[in-house]
C-alpha positions, 0 to 999 in steps of 0.5 A, a space after each residue: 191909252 197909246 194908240 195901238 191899244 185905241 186901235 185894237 179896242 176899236 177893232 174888238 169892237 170895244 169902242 165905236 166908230 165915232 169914239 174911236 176917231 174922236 179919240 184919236 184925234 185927240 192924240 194927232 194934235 200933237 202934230 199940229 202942237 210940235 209944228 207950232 212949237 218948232 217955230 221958236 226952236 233950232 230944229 227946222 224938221 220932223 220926220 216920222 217914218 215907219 220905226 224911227 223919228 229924225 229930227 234935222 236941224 236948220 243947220 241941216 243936222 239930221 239925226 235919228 232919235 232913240 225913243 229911251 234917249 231923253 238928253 240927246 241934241 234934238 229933243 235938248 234943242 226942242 226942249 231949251 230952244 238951242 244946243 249949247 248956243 254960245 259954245 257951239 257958235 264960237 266952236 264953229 267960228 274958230 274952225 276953218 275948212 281943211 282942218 283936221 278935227 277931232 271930236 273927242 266923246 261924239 255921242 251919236 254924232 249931232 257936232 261931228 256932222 254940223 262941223 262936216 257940213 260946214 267945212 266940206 274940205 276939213 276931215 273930222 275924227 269922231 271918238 265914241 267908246 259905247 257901242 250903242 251909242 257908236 251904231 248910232 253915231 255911224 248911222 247919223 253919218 250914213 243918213 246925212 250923207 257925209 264923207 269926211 267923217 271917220 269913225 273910231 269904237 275908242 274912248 280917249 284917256 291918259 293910258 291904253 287899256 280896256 275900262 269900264 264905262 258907266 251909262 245912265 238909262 235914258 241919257 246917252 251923253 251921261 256914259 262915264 268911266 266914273 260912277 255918278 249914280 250905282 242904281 241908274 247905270 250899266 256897265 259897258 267894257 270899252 277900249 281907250 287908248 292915250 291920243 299920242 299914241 293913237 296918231 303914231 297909227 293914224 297920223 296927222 297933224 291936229 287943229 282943232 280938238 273938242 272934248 266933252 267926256 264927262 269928267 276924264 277931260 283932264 285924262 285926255 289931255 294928260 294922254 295928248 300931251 306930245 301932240 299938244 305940244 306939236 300941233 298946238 290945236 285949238 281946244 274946246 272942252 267942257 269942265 264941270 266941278 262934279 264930274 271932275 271930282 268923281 276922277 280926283 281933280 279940279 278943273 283948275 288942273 287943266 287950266 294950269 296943265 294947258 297953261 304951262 303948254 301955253 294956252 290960254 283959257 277963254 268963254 264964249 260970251 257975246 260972239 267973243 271970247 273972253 278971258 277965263 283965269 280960275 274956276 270957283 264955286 261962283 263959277 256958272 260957265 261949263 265949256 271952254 276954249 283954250 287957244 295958244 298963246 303963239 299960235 293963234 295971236 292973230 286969233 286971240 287979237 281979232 277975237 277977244 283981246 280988244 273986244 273984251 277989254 
């Protein structure tokens, strides 16, 4: 029985007194458990106010939280411990203040607001194609206060037209313009445009870019590959095998595709980066970064090449 119905079964007079607070006090528990619990999770803080639930991490990342949401960064980060513990630190590591960073399928807005945070003088451009998700992004942003954030109702892809995005129920960071499950999706109608013609209206020059777009990954990239070639920015992007076959390629084709822009793949592993050359079935690793080979020299030396050997 939720709380409402105990309530109101208290005040027909369905329960007595004592049951009635015996009863509740067994749901309240739970207060108790979750401040318990915390202690061996990323999040530093729960917040429940009249209408909604904020979760902050104890990097101060605060976000609010939608109860149909079952996958999004704080419950994933009380569920698991962390969120994406090893990629999310090397991301952080590599990103320098006054980058320009662009965080391409930013979701309600949990990496676009850390990196912010972190980096007060970078200016963080955050893609997000689904409304929903879009309001909630803005939302995260207004509540933590940050003004180096602009916002974008725009997915990224390989060519600018209107398409449609498939959402499965209950998981906001599962919406992609590939089909995965025809029973547990609606369908949302978005604009996408390619990156190198985004820029031509919003100019600037790109440091760091992190993709995580559930499977057009490979799209994205095909859409930037002018502004890749010129600014040469980091790259932090998720591949996974069956999200990528749903768009008809393999992961292999970026690395080759960014490869021949001379880039070269890397996993977080250890606070180092070490080499990633081809993907295969023994394949566990799901995010990538890729950093070229001219560019970030110093980098790659510093970070990876003698500390992997």
């Amino acid at each position: 029985m939720s709380l409402t119905k105990l309530k109101r079964a208290y005040l027909r007079e369905a329960m007595t007194k004592a049951e009635f607070i015996e009863e509740m006090h067994k749901r309240h528990l739970c207060l108790y458990e979750y401040a318990e619990f915390m202690r061996d999770t990323d999040i530093g803080k729960i917040e429940i106010s009249e209408g909604r639930v904020i979760m902050t991490s104890r990097e101060g990342v605060q976000i609010i939280c939608d109860p149909h949401d079952r996958r999004i960064a704080p419950v994933e980060i009380l569920n698991f411990g962390t969120y994406e513990g090893a990629h999310a630190a090397m991301m952080h590591a590599l990103a320098e203040d006054g980058f320009t960073i662009l965080d391409i399928g930013a979701n309600v807005g949990y990496y676009a607001i850390r990196l912010a945070k972190q980096l007060p003088h970078a200016r963080v451009l955050a893609f997000e194609p689904i409304p929903k998700t879009f309001d909630d992004l803005q939302k995260n942003i207004a509540l933590n206060g940050i003004t180096n954030v602009s916002v974008f109702n725009l997915g990224l892809s390989d060519r600018n037209e209107v398409t449609t995005f498939y959402c499965a129920r209950g998981s906001s960071v599962s919406a992609s313009a590939a089909q995965f499950n025809p029973e547990n999706n609606r369908k949302v109608v978005c604009p996408v445009k390619r990156l190198d013609d985004f820029v031509k209206t919003y100019p600037c020059v790109v440091d760091l870019l992190k993709c995580d777009v559930e499977g057009a990954e490979y799209l994205v990239f095909q859409g930037a590959i002018e502004t890749l070639r010129k600014d040469k920015p980091i790259i932090v992007t998720e591949m996974l095998r069956k999200w990528s076959a749903k768009f008809h390629y393999h992961p292999n084709d970026i690395i080759d595709f960014l490869g021949k822009l001379g880039y070269r793949c890397f996993t977080a592993e250890n606070q180092h980066l070490r080499p990633f050359e081809t993907m295969d079935e023994t394949t566990v690793e799901t995010n990538f970064f890729f950093l070229h080979r001219e560019k970030h020299r110093a980098n790659i030396s510093q970070r990876m090449v003698r500390k992997c050997a």
